[in-house]
Backbone bond lengths (Angstrom), bond angles and torsions (degrees), N, CA, C in turn:
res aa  C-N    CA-C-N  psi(-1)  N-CA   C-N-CA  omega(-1)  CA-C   N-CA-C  phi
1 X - - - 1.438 - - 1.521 108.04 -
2 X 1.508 130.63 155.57 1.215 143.92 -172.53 1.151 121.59 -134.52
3 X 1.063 132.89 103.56 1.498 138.50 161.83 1.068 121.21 -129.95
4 X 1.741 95.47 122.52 1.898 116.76 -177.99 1.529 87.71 -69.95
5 X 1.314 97.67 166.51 1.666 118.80 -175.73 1.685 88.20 -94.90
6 X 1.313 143.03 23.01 1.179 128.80 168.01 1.525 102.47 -110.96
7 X 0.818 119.86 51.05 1.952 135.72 -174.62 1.560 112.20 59.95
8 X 1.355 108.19 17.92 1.263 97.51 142.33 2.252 89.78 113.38
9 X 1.249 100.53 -1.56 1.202 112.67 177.41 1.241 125.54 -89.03
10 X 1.437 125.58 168.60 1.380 116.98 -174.98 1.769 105.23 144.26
11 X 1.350 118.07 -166.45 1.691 127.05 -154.83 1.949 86.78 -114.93
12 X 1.426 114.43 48.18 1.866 96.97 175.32 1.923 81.13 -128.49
13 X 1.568 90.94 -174.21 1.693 82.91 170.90 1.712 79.48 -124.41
14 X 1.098 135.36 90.85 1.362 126.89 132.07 1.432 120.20 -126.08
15 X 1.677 100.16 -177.60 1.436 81.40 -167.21 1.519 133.95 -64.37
16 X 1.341 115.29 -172.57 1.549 133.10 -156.91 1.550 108.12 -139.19
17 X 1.317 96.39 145.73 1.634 79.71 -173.63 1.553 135.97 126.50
18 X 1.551 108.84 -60.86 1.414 131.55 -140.61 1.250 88.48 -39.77
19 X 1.873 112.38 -61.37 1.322 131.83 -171.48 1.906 128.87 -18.90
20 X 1.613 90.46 -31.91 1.232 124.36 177.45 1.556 134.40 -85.62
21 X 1.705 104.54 -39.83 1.309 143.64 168.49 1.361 97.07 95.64
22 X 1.219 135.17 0.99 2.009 117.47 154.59 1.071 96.27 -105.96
23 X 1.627 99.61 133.42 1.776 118.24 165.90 0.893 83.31 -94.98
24 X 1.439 101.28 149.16 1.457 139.88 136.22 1.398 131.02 -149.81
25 X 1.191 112.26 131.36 1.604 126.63 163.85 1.173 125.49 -69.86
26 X 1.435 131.28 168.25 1.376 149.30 144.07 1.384 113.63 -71.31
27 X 1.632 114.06 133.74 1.908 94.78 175.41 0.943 90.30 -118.51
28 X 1.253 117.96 -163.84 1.511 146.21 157.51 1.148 124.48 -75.26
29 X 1.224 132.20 -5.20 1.279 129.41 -164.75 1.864 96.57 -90.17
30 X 1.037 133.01 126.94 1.463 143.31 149.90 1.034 126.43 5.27
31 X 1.062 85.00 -62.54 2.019 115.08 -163.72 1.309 122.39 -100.33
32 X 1.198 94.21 -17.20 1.970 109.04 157.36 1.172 114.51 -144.08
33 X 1.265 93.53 109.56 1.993 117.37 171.18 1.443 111.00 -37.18
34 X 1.893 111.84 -49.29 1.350 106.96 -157.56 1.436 91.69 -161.31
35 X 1.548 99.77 162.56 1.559 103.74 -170.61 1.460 94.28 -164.91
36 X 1.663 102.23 155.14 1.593 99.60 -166.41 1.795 110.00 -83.10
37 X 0.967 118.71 155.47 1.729 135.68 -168.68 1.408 110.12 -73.46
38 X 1.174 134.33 139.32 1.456 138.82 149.97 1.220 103.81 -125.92
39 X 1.257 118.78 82.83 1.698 148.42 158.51 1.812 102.96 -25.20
40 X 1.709 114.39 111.52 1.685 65.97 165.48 1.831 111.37 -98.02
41 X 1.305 88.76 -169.00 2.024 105.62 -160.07 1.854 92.66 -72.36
42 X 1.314 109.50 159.14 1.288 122.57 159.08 1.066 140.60 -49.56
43 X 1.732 98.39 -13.73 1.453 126.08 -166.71 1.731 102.66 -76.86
44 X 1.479 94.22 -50.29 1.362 121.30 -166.48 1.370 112.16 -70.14
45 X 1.145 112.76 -29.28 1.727 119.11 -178.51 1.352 94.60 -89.41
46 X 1.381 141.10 -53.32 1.330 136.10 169.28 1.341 98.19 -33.80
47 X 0.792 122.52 -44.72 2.309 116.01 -161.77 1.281 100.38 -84.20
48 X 1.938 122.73 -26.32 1.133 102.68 179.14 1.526 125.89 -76.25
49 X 1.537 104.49 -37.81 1.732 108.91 153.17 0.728 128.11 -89.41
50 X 1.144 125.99 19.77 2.315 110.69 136.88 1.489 116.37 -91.56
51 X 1.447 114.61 -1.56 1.650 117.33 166.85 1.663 104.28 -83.82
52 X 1.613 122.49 -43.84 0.995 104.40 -169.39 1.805 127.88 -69.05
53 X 1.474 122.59 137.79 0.888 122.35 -153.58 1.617 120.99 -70.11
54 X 1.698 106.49 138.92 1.730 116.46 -174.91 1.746 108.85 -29.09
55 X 1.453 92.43 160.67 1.578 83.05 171.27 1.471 126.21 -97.49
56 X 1.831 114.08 14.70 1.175 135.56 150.31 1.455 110.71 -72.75
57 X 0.832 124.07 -15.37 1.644 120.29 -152.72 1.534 77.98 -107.38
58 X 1.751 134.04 -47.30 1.255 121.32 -172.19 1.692 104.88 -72.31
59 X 0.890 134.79 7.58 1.551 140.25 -163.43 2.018 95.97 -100.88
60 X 1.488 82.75 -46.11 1.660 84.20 -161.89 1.541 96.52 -76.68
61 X 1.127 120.92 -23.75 1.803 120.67 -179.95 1.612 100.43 -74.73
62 X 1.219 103.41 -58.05 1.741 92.18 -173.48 1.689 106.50 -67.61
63 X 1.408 139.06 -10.94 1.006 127.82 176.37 2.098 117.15 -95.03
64 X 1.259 109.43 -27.52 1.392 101.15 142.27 1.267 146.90 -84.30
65 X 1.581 101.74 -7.68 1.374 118.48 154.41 1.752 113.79 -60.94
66 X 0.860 107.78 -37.26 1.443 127.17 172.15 1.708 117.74 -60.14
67 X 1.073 111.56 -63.87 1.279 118.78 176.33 1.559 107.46 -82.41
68 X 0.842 132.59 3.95 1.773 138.38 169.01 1.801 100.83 -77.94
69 X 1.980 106.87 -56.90 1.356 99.91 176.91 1.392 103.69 -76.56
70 X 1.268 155.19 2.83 1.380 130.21 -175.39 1.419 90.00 -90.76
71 X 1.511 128.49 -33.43 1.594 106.80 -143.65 1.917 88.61 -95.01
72 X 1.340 116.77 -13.70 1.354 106.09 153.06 1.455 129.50 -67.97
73 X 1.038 98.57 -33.29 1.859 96.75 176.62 1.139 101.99 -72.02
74 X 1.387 135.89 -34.85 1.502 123.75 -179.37 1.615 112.51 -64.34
75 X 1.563 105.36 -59.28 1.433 109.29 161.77 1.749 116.54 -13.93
76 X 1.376 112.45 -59.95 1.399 125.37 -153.41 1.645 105.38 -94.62
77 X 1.513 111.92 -12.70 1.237 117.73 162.80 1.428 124.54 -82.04
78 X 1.335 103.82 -27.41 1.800 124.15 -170.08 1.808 92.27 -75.31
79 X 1.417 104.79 -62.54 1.626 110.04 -173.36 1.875 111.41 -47.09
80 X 1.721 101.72 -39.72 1.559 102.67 178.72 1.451 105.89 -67.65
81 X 1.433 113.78 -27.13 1.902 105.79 -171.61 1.470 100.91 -87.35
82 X 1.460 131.58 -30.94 1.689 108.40 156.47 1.028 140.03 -68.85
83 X 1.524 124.36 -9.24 1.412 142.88 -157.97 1.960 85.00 -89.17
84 X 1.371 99.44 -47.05 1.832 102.84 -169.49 1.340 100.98 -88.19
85 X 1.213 138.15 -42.48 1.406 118.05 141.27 1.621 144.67 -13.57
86 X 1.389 111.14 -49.96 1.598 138.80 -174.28 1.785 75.60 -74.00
87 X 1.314 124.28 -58.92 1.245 118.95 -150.83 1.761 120.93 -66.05
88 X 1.463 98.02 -40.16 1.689 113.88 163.39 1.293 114.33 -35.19
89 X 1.679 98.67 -50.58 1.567 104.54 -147.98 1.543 101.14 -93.47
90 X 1.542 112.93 -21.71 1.362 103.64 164.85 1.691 105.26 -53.65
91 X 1.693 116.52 -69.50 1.478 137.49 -161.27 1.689 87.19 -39.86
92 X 1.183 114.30 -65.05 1.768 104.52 -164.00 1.938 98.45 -60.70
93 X 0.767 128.54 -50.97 1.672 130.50 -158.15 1.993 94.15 -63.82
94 X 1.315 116.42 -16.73 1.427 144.11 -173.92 1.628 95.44 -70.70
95 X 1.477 113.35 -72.14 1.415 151.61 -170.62 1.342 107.58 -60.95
96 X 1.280 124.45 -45.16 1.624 126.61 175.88 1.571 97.67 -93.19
97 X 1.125 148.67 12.55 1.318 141.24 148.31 1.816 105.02 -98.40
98 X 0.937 122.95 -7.43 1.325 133.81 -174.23 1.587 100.23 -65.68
99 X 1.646 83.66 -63.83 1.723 126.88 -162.58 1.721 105.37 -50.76
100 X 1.576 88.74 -45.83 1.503 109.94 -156.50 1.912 89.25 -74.91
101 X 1.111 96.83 -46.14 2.338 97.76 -160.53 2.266 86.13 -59.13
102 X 1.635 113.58 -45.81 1.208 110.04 -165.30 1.639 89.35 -66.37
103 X 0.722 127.49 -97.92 1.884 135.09 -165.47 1.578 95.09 1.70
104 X 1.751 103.47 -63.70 1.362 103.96 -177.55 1.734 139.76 -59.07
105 X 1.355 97.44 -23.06 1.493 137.63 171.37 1.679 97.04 -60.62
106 X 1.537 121.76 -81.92 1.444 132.00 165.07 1.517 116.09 -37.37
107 X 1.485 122.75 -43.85 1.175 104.75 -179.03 2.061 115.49 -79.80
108 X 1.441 79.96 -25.47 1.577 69.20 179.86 1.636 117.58 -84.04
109 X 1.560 105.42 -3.64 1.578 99.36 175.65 2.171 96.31 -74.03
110 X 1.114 115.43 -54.36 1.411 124.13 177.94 1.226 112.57 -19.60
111 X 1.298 106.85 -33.97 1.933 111.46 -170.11 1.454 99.26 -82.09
C-alpha cells in the first residue's frame, strides 16, 4: 500500500485514503471515477510469491520450450528435404524416359 504524506494523493494508481481509514482508488471504468479499495493482506501476496514458479523451474520451461521448437523445425526441414527429394527422383525417372524415347528415336532413324 502507498501513501504520499499529501493525504494520500498524487500521479500512482494506489490507494487513497489510508490516512482517513477508507481506501479508495480511481478505476478505469467510465462511469465510475472511483471506488472504495479492498487492499489485499500481506499474507496473500506472500502466498502469491511462493506459488510463483523457481527460477530453475523457469529455466527448465524455457529450455524445453526450446527444444519443442527445434525438434519442430527439424521435423519441417526433414519433410522439405523429402518433398525435394520426391522431386529429383521424379525429374531423373523424367530424364531416363527422355533418354530412353531419344536412344529409341536414333536407333530407329539408323534403320
Amino acid at each position: 500500500m502507498y501513501e504520499k504524506k499529501e493525504e494520500g494523493l498524487g500521479d500512482h494508481n494506489y490507494c487513497r485514503g489510508a490516512k482517513y481509514g477508507a481506501l479508495w482508488c480511481y478505476t478505469t471504468n467510465p462511469k465510475k471515477n472511483w471506488d472504495y479499495c479492498d487492499p489485499i493482506s500481506k499474507e496473500e501476496v506472500d502466498k502469491m510469491i511462493s506459488e510463483l514458479p523457481s527460477a530453475e523451474d523457469l529455466a527448465l520451461l524455457k529450455a524445453k520450450e526450446a527444444a519443442e521448437k527445434a525438434a519442430k523445425e527439424e521435423a519441417e526441414a526433414e519433410a522439405k528435404l523429402k518433398a525435394f527429394e520426391k522431386k529429383i527422383a521424379e525429374m531423373i525417372q523424367m530424364m531416363k524416359l527422355a533418354a530412353a524415347a531419344h536412344a529409341a528415336a536414333e536407333k530407329e532413324a539408323d534403320k
